[in-house]
C-alpha positions as CSV (number, residue, x, y, z in Angstrom):
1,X,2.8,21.5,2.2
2,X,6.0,19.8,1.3
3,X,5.5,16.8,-0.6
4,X,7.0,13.2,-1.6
5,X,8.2,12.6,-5.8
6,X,7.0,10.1,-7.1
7,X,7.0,8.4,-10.8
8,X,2.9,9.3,-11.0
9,X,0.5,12.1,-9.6
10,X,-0.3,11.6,-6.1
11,X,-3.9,12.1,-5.1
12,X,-2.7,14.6,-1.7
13,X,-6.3,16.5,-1.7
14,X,-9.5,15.8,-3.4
15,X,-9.1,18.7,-5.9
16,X,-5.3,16.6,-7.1
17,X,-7.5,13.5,-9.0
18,X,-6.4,13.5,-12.7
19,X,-9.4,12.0,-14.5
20,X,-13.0,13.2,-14.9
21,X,-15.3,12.1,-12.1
22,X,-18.2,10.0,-12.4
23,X,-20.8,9.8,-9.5
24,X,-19.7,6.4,-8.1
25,X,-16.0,7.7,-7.9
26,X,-16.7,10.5,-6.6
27,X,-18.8,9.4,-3.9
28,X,-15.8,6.9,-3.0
29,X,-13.0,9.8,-3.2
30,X,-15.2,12.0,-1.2
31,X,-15.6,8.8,1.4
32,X,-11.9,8.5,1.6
33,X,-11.0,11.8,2.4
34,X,-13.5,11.4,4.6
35,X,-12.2,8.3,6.0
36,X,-8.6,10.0,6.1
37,X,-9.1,12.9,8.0
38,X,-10.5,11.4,10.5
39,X,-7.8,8.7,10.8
40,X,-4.9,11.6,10.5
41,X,-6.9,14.3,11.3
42,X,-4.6,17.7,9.9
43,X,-4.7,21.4,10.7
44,X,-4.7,22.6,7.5
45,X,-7.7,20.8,6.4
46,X,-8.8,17.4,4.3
47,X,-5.5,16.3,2.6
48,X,-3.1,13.0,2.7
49,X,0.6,14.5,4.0
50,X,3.7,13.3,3.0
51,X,4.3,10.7,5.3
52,X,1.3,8.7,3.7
53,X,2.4,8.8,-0.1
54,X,0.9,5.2,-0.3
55,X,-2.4,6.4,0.0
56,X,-2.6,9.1,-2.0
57,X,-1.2,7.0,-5.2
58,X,-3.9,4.6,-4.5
59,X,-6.4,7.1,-4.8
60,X,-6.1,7.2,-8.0
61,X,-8.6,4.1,-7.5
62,X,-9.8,5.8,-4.3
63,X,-12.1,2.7,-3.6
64,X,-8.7,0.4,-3.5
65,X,-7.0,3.3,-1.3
66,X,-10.3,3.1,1.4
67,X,-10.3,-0.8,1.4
68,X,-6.6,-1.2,1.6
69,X,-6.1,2.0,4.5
70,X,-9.5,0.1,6.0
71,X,-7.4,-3.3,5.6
72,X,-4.5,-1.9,7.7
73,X,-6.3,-0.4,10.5
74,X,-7.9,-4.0,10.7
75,X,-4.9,-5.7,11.2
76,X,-3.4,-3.4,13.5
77,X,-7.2,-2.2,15.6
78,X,-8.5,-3.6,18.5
79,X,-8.2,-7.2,19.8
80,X,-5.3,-8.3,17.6
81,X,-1.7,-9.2,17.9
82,X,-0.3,-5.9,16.6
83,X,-2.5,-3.8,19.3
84,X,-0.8,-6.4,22.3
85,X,2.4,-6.0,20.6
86,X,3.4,-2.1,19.0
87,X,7.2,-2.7,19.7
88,X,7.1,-6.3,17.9
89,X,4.9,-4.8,15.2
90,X,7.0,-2.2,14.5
91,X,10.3,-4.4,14.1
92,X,8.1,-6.4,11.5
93,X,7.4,-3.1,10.1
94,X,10.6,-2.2,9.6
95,X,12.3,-5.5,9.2
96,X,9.8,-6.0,6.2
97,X,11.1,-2.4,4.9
98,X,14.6,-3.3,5.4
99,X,13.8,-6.5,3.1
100,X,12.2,-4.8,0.5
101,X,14.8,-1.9,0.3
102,X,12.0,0.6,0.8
103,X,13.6,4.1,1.4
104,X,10.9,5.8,2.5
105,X,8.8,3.4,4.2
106,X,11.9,3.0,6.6
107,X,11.7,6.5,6.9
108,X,8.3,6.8,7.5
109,X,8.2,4.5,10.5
110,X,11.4,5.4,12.3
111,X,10.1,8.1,14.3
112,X,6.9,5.3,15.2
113,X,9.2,2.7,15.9
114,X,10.7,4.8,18.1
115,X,7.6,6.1,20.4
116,X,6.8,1.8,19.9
117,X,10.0,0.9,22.1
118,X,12.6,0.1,19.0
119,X,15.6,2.5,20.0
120,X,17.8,3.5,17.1
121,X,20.0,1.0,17.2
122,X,17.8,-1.6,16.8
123,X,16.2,-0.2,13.7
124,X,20.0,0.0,12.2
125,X,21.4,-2.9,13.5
126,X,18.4,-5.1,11.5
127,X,20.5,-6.2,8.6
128,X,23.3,-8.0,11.5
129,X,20.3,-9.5,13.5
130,X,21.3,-12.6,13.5
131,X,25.1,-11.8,15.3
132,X,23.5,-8.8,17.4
133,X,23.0,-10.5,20.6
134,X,23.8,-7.5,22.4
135,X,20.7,-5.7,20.5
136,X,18.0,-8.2,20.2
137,X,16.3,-10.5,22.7
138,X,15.2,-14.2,22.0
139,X,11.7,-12.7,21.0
140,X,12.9,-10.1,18.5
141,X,15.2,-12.6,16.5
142,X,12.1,-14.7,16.1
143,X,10.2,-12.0,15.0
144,X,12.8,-10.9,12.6
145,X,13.6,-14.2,11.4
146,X,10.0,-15.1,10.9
147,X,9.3,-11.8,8.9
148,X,12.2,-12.7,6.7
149,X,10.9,-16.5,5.9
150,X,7.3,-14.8,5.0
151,X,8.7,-12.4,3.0
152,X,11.2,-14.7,0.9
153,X,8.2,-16.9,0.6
154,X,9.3,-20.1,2.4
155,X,8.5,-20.5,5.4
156,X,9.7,-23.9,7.3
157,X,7.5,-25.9,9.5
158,X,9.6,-25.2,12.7
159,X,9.4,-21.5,12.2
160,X,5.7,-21.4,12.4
161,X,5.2,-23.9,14.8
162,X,7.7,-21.6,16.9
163,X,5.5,-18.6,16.5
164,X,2.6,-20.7,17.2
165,X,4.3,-22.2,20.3
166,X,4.2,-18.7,21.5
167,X,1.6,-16.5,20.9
168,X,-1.5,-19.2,19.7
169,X,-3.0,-20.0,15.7
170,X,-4.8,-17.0,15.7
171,X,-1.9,-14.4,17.2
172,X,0.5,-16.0,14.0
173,X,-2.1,-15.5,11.3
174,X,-2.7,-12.0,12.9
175,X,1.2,-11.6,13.4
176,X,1.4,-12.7,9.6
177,X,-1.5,-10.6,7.9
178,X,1.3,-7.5,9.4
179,X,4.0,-8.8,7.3
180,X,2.1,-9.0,4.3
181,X,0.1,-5.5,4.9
182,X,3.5,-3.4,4.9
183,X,5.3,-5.7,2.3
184,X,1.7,-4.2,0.4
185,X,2.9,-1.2,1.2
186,X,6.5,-1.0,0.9
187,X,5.7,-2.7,-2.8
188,X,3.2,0.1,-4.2
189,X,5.7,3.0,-3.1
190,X,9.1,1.1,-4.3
191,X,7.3,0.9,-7.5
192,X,6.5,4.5,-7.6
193,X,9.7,5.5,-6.8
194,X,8.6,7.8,-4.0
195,X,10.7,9.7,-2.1
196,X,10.6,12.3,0.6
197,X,12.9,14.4,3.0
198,X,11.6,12.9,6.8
199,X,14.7,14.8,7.6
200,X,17.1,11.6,8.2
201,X,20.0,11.6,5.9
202,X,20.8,7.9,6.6
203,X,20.1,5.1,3.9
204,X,18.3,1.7,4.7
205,X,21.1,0.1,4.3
206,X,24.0,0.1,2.0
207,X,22.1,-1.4,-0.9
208,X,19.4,1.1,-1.0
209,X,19.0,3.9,-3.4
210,X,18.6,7.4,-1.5
């Protein structure tokens, strides 16, 4: 199984955790390769792949890896925003990996974004959103430019109140709690340093690190 490097040991099967085992953690890494394989269920058996590096360096505390991979499948389950909207979620997805220069998290979501609606160009065009009229609706550039204003940490009154205006109190918070869920993401595997061959030889954007 090919696998991401990293600046610490990923936890990629259950067999991979570094530190002697009491009963309580091994009950919760046994419950989150439980959880996993059921989630992203593989033919080779109980493992993490690759393409979910985030995980399996959280495992290291597996009980933060099951809570924060439970988290994620809250905020984008049944009944929310993100269900009701994949492409939208997915340009928050990869607008927030695009802010956080986030090689591989970019990576990872390309081929998802694409099978969400997000063609190719609109995944590289994301650092010219604001001129790309051709590229983005009315709807995208205010997801886009409200992703950005959560991210920097300001975000202005009229922004909200646009998001609001359109999709309801509850649909924002939901449409928010995305943002911050990948900018979790995109911050635990920047600081690792992972990287891994998706098989697309083209940066994030100029500023990036391969």
């Amino acid at each position: 199984m090919k696998l991401p490097t990293s600046r610490i040991k990923g936890v990629y099967w259950e067999s991979d955790y570094p530190y002697d085992l009491d009963d309580a953690t091994a009950s919760e890494l046994g419950e989150l390769f439980d959880y996993v394989a059921q989630s992203y269920p593989e033919p080779e058996g109980r493992y993490i792949s690759g393409g979910h590096a985030g995980i399996s360096q959280l495992a290291q505390n597996p009980r933060i890896a099951l809570n924060a991979l439970k988290l994620t499948h809250a905020v984008l389950g049944e009944r929310t925003w993100a269900k009701d909207h994949f492409d939208l979620r997915e340009l928050i997805v990869q607008t927030v990996n695009l802010h956080f220069r986030s090689q591989y998290c970019f990576q990872a979501h390309v081929d998802v974004a694409r099978r969400a609606g997000l063609t190719d160009e609109q995944q590289a065009m994301l650092s010219l959103w604001e001129t790309a009229d051709h590229v983005y609706s009315d709807e995208h550039k205010l997801i886009i430019e409200y992703t950005l204003a959560v991210c920097s940490g300001v975000v202005p009154d009229a922004i909200f109140a646009r998001v609001v205006d359109r999709y309801g109190e509850k649909e924002a918070i939901e449409c928010t709690a995305v943002i911050a869920t990948w900018a979790f993401w995109a911050m635990i595997l920047n600081a690792t340093g992972t990287s891994f061959d998706f098989g697309f030889d083209k940066p994030v954007d100029d500023r990036s690190p391969a």
